[in-house]
N, C-alpha and C positions, 0 to 999 in steps of 0.2 A: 452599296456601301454600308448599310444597315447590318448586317449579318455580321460584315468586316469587323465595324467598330464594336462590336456588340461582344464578340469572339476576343481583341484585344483586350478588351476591357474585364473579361472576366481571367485571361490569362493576367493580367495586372491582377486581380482579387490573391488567384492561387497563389502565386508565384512566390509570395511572401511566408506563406503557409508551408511551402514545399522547400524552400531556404531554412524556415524554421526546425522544422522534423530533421533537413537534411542535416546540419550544423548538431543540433541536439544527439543526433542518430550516433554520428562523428564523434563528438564529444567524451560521449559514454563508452564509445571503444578507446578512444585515445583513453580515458581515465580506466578503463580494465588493465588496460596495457602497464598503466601508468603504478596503477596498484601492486601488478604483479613484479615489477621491478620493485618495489616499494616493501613488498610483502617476503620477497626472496631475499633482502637486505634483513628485516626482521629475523627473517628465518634463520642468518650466519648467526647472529645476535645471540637468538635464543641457545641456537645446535639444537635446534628442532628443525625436522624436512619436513617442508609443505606437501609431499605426496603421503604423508602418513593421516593427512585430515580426512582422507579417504575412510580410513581406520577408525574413526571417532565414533564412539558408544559411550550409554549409560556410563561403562566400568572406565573411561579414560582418566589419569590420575588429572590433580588439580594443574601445576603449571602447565599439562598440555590443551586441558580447557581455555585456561586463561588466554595461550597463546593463539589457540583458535577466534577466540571469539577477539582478539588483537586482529588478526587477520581479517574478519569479519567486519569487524568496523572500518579501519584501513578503505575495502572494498570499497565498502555501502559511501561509505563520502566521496569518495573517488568514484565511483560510475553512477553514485545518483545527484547527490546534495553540491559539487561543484561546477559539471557540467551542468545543471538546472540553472542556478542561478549565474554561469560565463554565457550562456544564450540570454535570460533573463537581459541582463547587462547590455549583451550584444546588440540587440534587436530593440528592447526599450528605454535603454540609454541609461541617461537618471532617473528615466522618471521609473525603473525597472523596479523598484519596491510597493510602489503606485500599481502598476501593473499587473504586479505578482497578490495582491490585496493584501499585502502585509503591514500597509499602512497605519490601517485601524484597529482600534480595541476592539476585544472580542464581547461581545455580549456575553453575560452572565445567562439571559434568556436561551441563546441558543447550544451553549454551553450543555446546560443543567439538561435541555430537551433532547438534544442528539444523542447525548448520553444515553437519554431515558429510553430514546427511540430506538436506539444502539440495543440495550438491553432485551426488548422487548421482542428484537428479532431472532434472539441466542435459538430458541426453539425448531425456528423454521428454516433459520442455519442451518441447526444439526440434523433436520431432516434432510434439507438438502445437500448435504453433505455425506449421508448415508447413503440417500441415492445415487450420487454422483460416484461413489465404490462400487454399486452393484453395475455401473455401466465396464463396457469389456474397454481395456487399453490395449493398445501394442506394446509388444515387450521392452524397446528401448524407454521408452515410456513412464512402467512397473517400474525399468531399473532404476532410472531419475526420480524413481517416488522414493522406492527403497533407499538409496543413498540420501535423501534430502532427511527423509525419516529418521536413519540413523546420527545424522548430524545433528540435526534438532534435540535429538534426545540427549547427545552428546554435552549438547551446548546449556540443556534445562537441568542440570544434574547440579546443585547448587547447593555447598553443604556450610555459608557464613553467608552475614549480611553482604558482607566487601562483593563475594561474587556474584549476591543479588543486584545490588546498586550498579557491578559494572554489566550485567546480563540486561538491564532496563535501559542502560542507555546504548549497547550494543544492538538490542532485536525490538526498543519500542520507541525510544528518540530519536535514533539515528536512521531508521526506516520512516516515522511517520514524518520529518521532517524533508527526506531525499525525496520520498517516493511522492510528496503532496505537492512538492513545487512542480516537479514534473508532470504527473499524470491530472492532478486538477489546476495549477496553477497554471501552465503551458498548454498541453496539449488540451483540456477539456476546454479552458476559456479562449485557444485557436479555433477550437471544431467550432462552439457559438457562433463566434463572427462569422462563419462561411456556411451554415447549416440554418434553415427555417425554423428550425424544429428543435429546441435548447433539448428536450429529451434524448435525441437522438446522437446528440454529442455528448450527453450523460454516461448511455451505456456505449459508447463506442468509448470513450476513455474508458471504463470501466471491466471491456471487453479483454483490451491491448493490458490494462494495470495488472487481470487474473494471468492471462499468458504469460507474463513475462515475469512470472516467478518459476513458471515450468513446474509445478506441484499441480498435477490433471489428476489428482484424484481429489483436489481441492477447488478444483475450477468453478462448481458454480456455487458454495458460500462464500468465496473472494470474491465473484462479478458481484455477488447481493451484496459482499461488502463497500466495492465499488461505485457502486450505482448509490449507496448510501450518503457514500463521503462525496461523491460527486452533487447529489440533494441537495446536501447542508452547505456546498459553496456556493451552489448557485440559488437558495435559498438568502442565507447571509452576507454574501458577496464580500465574503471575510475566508482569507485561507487558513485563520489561526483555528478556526473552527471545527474543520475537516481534518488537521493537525492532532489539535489534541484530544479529538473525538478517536482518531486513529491509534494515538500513546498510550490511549484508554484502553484501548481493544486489544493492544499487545500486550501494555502493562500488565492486564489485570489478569492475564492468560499466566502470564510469568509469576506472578505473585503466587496464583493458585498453584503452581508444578512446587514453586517453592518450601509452601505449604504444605500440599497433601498432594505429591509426586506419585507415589502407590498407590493411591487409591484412583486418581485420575490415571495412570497406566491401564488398571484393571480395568475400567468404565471403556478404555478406548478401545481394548482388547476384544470387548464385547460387539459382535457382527448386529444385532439386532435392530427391526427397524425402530426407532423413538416413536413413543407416545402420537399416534396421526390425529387425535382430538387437540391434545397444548399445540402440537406443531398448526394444524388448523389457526388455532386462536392465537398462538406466536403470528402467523398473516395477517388474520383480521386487525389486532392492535398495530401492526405497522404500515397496514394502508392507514388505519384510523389517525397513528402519527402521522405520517408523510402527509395527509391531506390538512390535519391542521397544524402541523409547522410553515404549509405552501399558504394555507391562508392568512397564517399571521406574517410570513413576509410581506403579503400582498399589503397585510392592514400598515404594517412599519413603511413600505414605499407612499403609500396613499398622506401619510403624517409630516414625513420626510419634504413632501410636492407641497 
């Protein structure tokens, strides 16, 4: 009977976890769906075709940007930021805000650090990032870099304020807000409860967050970015944190193309491997972070008790 009960009971553990994924999974397809009926109705609107986003580069005139990045947002609410929180809701009722750690104020302390922490790792990013090109892809692969590339570029072409303000809240509010409920707020603090090992549900959201932009030549500075913002949640046990530590890391990318667009072109152009002594010492300062932001969690729990 021991084995029996033992086997029910851990099917009771899962069961709730694989309802959650499943619903969530659902969710996000019904809202692509949901989108693109959503996005096709814009589309009459404008008398722009949505097969011509295909076509977006640098030279795309401004109402076809604008129009894109309409689209773009549309999406990103609809497959990440409603279906998050209609599971949120589902599964933890009212108290789903509770849940979601949206509760509480954000420390300034963890704020100012993640940021710092954030910073400090740009170098060994872009090491790992350069590395992560010199690995061979499969050609469908290339092609989804290629078109993701040219989009991007599309999209950072920003020649007034108005189109910076709507490019910030299109690729760094509307993402850090969809993609944090989900991938830290849901699935990383499901993986905890069923997993020994809090690390182990760090980079396993962290894994699923890089995949699921389908950018593989950027797959292992998004998991370091991952594994990051998955740190500072379960460091802070605050999701605003990992939020707008995330807004940070889009924003300020977005500000910089705005800025000095040309000169960052040329810099990316360049195959080279980055400086391996900064990118070293980019490492070393972000274990150095990561070990005393974990210990000063440790000291805020201890104060807390």
């Amino acid at each position: 009977m021991e084995p029996q009960t033992l086997s029910t009971a851990t099917r009771s553990v899962r069961m709730p976890l694989l309802m959650i994924l499943a619903f969530l999974f659902i969710g996000m397809i019904v809202g692509t769906l949901l989108a693109s009926l959503v996005n096709l109705l814009i589309s009459e609107i404008w008398g722009i075709p949505i097969s011509s986003m295909v076509n977006i580069n640098a030279d795309t005139p401004f109402g076809e940007r604008q129009f894109f990045r309409t689209l773009n947002l549309v999406s990103h609410v609809l497959t990440f930021t409603l279906p998050g929180l209609a599971t949120a809701y589902l599964f933890y009722k009212r108290k789903w805000w509770e849940k979601l750690a949206l509760n509480i104020q954000p420390q300034g302390f963890f704020i100012v650090a993640g940021i710092v922490w954030l910073m400090v790792s740009f170098p060994f990013a872009q090491w790992s990032y350069w590395f992560n090109q010199q690995l061979p892809l499969p050609s469908w692969a290339t092609s989804l870099e290629g078109q993701a590339e040219a989009m991007i570029a599309g999209l950072l072409n920003m020649e007034s304020i108005g189109e910076l303000i709507f490019s910030l809240l299109v690729m760094a509010v509307a993402p850090a807000v969809g993609e944090e409920i989900i991938f830290r707020g849901i699935l990383q603090k499901e993986f905890e409860g069923r997993m020994r090992n809090p690390h182990v549900a760090i980079w396993a959201a962290a894994v699923i967050f890089s995949g699921f932009h389908m950018q593989f030549e950027g797959f292992l500075p998004r998991l370091i970015l991952g594994a990051l913002l998955g740190y500072l949640f379960y460091w802070s046990r605050n999701l605003w944190i990992p939020i707008i530590v995330h807004l940070f890391y889009n924003g300020i990318q977005i500000i910089a193309y705005y800025s000095y667009g040309a000169a960052l072109d040329e810099m990316a152009a360049e195959s080279e491997m980055p400086n391996l002594f900064l990118s070293l010492g980019s490492l070393v300062l972000f274990i150095i972070g990561g070990w005393y932001l974990a210990k000063h969690s440790k000291t805020l729990e201890e104060k807390i008790v």
